[in-house]
TORSEFI-357345 format. One line per field, with one value per atom (N, C-alpha, C, CB): residue in three letters; x, y, z; atom name; residue number from 1; chain. Coordinates in nm, 4 decimals. Atoms other than C-alpha are relative to their C-alpha. Glycine has a CB too. Example, Ala and Ser with C-alpha at 12.3 -4.5 7.8 and 13.67 -1.06 7.14 Angstrom:
! TORSEFI-357345
code (ALA:ALA:ALA:ALA:SER:SER:SER:SER)
u (0.0890:1.2300:0.0900:-0.0992:-0.0820:1.3670:-0.0770:0.0414)
v (-0.1190:-0.4500:0.1200:0.0027:-0.1190:-0.1060:0.1090:0.0462)
w (0.0000:0.7800:0.0000:0.1246:-0.0060:0.7140:0.0730:-0.1415)
site (N:CA:C:CB:N:CA:C:CB)
pos (1:1:1:1:2:2:2:2)
unit (A:A:A:A:A:A:A:A)
//
This chain:
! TORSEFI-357345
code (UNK:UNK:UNK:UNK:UNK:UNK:UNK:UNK:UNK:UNK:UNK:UNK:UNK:UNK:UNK:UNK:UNK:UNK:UNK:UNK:UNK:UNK:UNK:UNK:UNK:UNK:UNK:UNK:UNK:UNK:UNK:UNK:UNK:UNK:UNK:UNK:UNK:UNK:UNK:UNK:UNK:UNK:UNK:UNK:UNK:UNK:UNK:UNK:UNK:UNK:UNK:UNK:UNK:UNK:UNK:UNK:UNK:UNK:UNK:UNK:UNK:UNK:UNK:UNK:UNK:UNK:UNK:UNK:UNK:UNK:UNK:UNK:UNK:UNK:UNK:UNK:UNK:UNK:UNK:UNK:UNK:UNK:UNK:UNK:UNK:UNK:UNK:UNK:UNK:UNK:UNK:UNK:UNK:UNK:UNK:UNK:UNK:UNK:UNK:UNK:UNK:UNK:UNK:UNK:UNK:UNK:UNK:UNK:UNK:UNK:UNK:UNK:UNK:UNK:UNK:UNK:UNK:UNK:UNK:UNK:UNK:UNK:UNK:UNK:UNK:UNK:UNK:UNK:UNK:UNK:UNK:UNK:UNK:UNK:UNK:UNK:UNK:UNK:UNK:UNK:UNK:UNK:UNK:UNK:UNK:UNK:UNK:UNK:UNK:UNK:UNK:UNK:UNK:UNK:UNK:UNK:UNK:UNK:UNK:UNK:UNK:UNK:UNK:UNK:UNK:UNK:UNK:UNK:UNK:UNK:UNK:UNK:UNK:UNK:UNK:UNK:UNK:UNK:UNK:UNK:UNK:UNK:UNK:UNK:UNK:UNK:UNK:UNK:UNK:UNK:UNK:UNK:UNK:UNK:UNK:UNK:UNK:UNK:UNK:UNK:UNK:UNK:UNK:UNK:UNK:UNK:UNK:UNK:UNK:UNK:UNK:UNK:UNK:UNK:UNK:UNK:UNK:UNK:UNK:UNK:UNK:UNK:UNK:UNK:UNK:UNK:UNK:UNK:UNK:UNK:UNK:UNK:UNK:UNK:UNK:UNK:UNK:UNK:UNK:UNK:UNK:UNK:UNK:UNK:UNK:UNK:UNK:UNK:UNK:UNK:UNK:UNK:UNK:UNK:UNK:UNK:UNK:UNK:UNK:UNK:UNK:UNK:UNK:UNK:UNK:UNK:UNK:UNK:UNK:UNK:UNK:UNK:UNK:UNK:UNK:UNK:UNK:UNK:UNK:UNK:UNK:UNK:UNK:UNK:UNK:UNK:UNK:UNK:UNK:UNK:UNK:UNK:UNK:UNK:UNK:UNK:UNK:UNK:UNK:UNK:UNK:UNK:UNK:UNK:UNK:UNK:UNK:UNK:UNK:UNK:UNK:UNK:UNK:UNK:UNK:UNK:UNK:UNK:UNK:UNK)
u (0.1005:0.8449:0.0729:-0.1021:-0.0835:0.9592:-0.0697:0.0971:0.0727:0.8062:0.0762:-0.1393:-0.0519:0.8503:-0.0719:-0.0082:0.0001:0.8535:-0.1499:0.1562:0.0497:0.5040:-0.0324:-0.1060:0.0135:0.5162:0.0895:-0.2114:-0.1007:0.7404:-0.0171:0.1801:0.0220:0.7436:0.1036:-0.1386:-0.0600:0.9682:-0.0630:0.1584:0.0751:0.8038:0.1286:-0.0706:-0.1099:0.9516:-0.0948:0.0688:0.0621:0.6596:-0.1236:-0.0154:0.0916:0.5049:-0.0578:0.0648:0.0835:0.2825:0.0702:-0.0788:-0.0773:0.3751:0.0654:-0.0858:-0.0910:0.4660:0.0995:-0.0620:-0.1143:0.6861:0.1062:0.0012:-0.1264:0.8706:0.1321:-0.0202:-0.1167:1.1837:0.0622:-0.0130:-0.0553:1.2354:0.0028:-0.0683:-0.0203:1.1889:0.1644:-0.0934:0.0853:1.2446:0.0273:-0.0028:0.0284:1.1802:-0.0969:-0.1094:0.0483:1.0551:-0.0982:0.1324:0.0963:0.7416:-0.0145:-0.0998:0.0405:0.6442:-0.1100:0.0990:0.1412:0.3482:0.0994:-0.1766:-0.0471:0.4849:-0.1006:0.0998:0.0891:0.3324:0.0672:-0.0537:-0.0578:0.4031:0.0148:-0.1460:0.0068:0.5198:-0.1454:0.1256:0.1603:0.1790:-0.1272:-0.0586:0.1535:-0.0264:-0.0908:-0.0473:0.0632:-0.1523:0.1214:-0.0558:-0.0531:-0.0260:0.0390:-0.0810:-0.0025:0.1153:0.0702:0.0769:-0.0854:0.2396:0.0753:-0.1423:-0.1277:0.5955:0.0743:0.0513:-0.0668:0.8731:0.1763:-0.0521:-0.1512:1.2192:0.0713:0.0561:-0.1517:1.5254:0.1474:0.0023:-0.1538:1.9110:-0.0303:0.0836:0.0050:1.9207:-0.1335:0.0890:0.0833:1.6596:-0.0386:-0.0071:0.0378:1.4430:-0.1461:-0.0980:0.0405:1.2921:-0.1618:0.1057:0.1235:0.9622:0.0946:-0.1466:-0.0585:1.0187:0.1511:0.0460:-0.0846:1.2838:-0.0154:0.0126:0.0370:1.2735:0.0413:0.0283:-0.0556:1.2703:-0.0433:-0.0054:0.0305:1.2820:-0.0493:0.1401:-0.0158:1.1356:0.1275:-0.1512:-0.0595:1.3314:0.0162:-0.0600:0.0105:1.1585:-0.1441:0.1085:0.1866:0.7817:0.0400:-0.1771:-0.0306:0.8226:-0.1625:0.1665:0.1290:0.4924:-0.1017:0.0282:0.0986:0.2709:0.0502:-0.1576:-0.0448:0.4847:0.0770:0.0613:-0.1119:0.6534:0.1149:-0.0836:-0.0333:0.9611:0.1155:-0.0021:-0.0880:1.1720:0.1123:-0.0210:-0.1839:1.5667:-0.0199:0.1200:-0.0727:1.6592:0.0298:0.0968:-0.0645:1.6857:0.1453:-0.0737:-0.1875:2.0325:-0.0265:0.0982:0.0304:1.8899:-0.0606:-0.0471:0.0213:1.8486:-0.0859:0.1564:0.0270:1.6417:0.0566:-0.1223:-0.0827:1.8291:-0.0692:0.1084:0.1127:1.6921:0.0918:-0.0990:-0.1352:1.9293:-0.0680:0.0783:0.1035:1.6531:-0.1251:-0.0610:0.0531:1.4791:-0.0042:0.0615:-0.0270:1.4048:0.0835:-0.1380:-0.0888:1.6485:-0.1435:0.0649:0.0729:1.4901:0.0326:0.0532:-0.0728:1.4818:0.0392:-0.0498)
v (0.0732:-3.9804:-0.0885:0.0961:0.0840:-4.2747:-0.1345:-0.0607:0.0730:-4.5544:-0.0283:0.0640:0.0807:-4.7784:0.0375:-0.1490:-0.0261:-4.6875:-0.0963:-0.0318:0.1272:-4.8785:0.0681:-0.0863:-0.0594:-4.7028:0.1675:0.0280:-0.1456:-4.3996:-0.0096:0.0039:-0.0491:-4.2059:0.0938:0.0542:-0.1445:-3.9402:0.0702:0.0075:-0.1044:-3.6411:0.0604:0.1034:-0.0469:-3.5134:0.0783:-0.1170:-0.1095:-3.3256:0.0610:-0.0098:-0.0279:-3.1159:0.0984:0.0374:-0.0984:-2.8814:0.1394:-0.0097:-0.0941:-2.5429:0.0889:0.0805:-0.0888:-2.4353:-0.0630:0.0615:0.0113:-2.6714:-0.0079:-0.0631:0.0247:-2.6814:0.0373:0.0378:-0.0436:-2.5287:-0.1368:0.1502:0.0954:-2.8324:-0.1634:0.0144:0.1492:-3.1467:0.0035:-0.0246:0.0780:-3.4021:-0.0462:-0.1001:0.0468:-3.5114:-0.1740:0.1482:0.1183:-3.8340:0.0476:-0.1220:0.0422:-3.8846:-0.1225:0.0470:0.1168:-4.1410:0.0156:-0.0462:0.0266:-4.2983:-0.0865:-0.0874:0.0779:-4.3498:-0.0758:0.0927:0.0652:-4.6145:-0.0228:-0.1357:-0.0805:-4.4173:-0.1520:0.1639:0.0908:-4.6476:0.0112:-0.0188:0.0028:-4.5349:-0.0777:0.1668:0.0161:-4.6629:-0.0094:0.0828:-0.0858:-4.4396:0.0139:0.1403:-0.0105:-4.3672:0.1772:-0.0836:-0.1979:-3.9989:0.0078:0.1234:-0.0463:-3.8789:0.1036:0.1033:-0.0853:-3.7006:-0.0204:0.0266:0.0018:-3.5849:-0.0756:0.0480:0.0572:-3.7341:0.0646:-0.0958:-0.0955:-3.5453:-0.1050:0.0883:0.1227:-3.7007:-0.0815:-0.0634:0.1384:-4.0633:-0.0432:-0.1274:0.0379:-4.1902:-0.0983:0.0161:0.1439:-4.4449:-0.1321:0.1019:0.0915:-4.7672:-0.0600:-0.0789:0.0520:-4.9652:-0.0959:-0.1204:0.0665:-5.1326:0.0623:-0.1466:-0.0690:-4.8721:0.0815:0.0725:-0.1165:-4.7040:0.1118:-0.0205:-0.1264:-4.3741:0.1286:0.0399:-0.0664:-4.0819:0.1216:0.0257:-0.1710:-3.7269:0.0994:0.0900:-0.0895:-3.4561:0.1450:0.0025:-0.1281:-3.1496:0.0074:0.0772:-0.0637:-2.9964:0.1818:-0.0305:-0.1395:-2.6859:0.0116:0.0315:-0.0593:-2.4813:-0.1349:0.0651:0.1091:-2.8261:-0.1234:0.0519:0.1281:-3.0584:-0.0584:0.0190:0.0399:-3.3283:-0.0989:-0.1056:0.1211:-3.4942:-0.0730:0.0142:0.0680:-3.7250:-0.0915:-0.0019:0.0156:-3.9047:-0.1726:0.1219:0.1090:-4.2697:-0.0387:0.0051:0.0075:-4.3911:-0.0496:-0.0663:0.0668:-4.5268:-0.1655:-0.0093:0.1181:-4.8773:-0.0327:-0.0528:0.0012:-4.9904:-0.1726:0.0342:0.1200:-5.2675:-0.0544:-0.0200:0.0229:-5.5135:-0.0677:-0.0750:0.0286:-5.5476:-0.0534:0.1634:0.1006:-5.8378:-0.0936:-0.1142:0.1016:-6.0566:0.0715:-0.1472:-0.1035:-5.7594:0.0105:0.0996:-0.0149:-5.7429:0.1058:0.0363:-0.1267:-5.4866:0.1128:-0.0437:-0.1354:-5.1416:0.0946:0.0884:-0.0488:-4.9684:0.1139:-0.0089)
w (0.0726:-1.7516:-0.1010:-0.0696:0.0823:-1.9209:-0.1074:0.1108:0.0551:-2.1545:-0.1548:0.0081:0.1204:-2.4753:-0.1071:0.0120:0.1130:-2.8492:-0.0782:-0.0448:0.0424:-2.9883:-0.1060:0.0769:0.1616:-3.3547:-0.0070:-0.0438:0.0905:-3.5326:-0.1280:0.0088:0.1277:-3.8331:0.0007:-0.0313:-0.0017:-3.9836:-0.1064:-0.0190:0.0468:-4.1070:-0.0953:0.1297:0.1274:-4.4608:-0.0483:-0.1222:0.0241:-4.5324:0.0601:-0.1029:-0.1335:-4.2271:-0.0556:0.1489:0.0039:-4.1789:-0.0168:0.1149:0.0534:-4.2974:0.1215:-0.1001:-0.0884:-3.9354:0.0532:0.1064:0.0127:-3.8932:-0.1035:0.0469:0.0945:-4.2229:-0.0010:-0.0996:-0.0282:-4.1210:0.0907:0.0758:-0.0693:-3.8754:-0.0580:0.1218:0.0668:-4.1605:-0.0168:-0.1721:-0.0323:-4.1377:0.1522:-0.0994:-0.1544:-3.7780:0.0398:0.0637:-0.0211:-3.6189:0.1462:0.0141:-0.0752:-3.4291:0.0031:-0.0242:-0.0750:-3.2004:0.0819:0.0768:-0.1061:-3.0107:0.0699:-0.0641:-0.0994:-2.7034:0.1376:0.0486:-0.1144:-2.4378:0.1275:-0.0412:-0.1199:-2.1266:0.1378:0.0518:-0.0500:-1.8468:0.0897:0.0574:-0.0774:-1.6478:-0.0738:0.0134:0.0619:-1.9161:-0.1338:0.0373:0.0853:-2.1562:-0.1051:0.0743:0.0900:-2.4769:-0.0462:-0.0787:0.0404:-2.5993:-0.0999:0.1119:0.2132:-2.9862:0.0791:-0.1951:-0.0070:-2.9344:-0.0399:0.0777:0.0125:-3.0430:-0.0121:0.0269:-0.0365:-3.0917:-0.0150:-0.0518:-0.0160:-3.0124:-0.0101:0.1896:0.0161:-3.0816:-0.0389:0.1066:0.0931:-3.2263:-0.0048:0.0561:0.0260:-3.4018:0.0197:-0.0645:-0.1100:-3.1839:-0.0845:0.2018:0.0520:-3.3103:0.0434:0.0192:-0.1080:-3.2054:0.1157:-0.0989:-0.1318:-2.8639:0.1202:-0.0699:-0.0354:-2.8141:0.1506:-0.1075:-0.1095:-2.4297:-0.0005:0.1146:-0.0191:-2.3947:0.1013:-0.1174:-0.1662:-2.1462:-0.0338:0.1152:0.0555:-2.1559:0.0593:0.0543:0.0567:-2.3026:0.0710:-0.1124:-0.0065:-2.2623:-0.0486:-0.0770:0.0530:-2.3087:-0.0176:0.1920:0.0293:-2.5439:-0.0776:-0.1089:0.0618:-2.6307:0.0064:-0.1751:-0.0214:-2.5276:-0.0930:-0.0404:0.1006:-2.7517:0.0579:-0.1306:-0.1080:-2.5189:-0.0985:0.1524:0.0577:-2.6392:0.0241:-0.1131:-0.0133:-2.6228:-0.0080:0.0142:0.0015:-2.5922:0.0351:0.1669:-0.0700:-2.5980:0.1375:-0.0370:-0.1130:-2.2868:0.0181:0.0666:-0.0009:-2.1508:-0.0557:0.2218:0.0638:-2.1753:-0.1086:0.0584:0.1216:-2.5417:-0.0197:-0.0794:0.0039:-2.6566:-0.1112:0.0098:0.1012:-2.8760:-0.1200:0.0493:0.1187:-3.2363:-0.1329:-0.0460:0.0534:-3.3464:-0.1099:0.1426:0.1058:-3.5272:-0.0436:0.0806:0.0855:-3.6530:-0.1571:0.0370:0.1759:-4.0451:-0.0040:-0.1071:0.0763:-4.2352:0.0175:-0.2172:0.0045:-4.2283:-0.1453:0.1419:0.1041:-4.5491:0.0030:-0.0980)
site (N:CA:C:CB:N:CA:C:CB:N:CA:C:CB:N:CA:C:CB:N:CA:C:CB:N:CA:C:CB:N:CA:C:CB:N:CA:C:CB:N:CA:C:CB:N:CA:C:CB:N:CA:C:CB:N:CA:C:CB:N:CA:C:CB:N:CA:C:CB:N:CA:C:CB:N:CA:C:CB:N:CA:C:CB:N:CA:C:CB:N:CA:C:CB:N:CA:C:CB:N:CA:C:CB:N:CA:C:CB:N:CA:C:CB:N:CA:C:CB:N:CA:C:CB:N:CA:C:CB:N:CA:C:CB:N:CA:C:CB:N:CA:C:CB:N:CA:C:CB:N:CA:C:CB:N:CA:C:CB:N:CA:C:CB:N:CA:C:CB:N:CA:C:CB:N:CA:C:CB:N:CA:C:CB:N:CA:C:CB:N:CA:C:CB:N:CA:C:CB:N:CA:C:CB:N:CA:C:CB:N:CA:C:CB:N:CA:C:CB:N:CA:C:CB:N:CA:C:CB:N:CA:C:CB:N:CA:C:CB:N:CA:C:CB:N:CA:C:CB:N:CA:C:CB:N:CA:C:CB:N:CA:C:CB:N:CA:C:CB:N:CA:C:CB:N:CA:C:CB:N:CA:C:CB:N:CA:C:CB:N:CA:C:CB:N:CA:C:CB:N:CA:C:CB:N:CA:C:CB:N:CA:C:CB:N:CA:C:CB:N:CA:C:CB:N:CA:C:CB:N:CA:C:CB:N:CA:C:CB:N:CA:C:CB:N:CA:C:CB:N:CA:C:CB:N:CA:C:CB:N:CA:C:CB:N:CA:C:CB:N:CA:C:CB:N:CA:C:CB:N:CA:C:CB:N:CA:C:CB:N:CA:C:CB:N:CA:C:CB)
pos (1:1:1:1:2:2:2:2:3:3:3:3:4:4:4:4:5:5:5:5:6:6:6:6:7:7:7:7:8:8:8:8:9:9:9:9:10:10:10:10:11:11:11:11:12:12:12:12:13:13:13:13:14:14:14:14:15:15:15:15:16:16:16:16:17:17:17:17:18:18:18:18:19:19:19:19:20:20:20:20:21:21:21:21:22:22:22:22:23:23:23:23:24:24:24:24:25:25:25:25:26:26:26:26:27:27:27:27:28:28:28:28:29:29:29:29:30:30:30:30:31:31:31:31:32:32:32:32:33:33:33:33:34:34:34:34:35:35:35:35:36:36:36:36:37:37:37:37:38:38:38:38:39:39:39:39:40:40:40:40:41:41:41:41:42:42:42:42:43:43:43:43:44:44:44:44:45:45:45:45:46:46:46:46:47:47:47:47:48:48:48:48:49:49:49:49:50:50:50:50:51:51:51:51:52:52:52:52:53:53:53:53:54:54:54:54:55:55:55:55:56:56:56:56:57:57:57:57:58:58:58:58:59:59:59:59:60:60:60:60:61:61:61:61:62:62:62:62:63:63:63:63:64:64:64:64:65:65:65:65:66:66:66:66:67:67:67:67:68:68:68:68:69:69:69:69:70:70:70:70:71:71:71:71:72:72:72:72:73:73:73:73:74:74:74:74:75:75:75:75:76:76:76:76:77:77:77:77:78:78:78:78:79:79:79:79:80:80:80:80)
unit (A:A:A:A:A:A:A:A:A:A:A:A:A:A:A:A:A:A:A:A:A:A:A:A:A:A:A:A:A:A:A:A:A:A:A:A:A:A:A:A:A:A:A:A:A:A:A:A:A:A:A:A:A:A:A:A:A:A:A:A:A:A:A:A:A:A:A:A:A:A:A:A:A:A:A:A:A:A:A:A:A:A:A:A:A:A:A:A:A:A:A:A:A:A:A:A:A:A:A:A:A:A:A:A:A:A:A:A:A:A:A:A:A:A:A:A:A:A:A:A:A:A:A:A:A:A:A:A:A:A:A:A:A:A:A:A:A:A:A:A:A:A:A:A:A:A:A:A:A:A:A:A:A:A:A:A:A:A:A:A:A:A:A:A:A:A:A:A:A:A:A:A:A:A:A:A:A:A:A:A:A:A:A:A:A:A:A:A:A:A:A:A:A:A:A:A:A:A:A:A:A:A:A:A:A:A:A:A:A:A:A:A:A:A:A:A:A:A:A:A:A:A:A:A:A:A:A:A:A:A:A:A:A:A:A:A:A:A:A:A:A:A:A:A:A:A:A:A:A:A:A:A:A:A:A:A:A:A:A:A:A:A:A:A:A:A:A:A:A:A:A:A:A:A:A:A:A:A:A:A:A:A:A:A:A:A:A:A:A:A:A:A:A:A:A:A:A:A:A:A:A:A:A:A:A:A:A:A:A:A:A:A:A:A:A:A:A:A:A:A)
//
C-alpha cells in the first residue's frame, strides 16, 4: 500500500496511552487507491507531497516509511 503525504503533524502531547511514545508524527495519507487514511510515521520524518509505503499494522494503527522515491522540496519555504 503506497500513497502521498497530503498533511503531518508531530504529536508532543498525546493521549495518556500513548505518552511513553512522544513525540511522534502523524500523517493523512492519500492512499494511491484513493481514499485518504491518518497514520503513523516510522524512521525519517516525512513531509507534505512526500511518498510513502506501508510499514506495518500494529493493534489497527497502520504505519508508515518513506518510500525509496523522494519528492524534491527545493523551492519549499524554510520549515521552522
Amino acid at each position: 500500500m503506497t500513497g502521498t503525504v497530503y498533511t503531518e503533524t508531530t504529536i508532543y502531547s498525546p493521549p495518556e496511552a500513548f505518552a511513553g511514545e512522544a513525540p511522534y508524527q502523524l500523517a493523512i495519507i492519500h492512499l494511491d487507491s484513493g481514499i485518504r487514511l491518518t497514520a503513523r510515521i516510522h524512521g525519517d520524518p516525512v513531509r507534505i507531497g512526500d511518498r510513502v509505503a506501508l510499514d506495518e499494522v500494529h493493534n489497527s494503527i497502520h504505519y508508515f516509511r518513506k518510500a525509496n522515491l523522494e519528492v524534491s522540496h527545493e523551492h519549499d519555504p524554510p520549515r521552522d
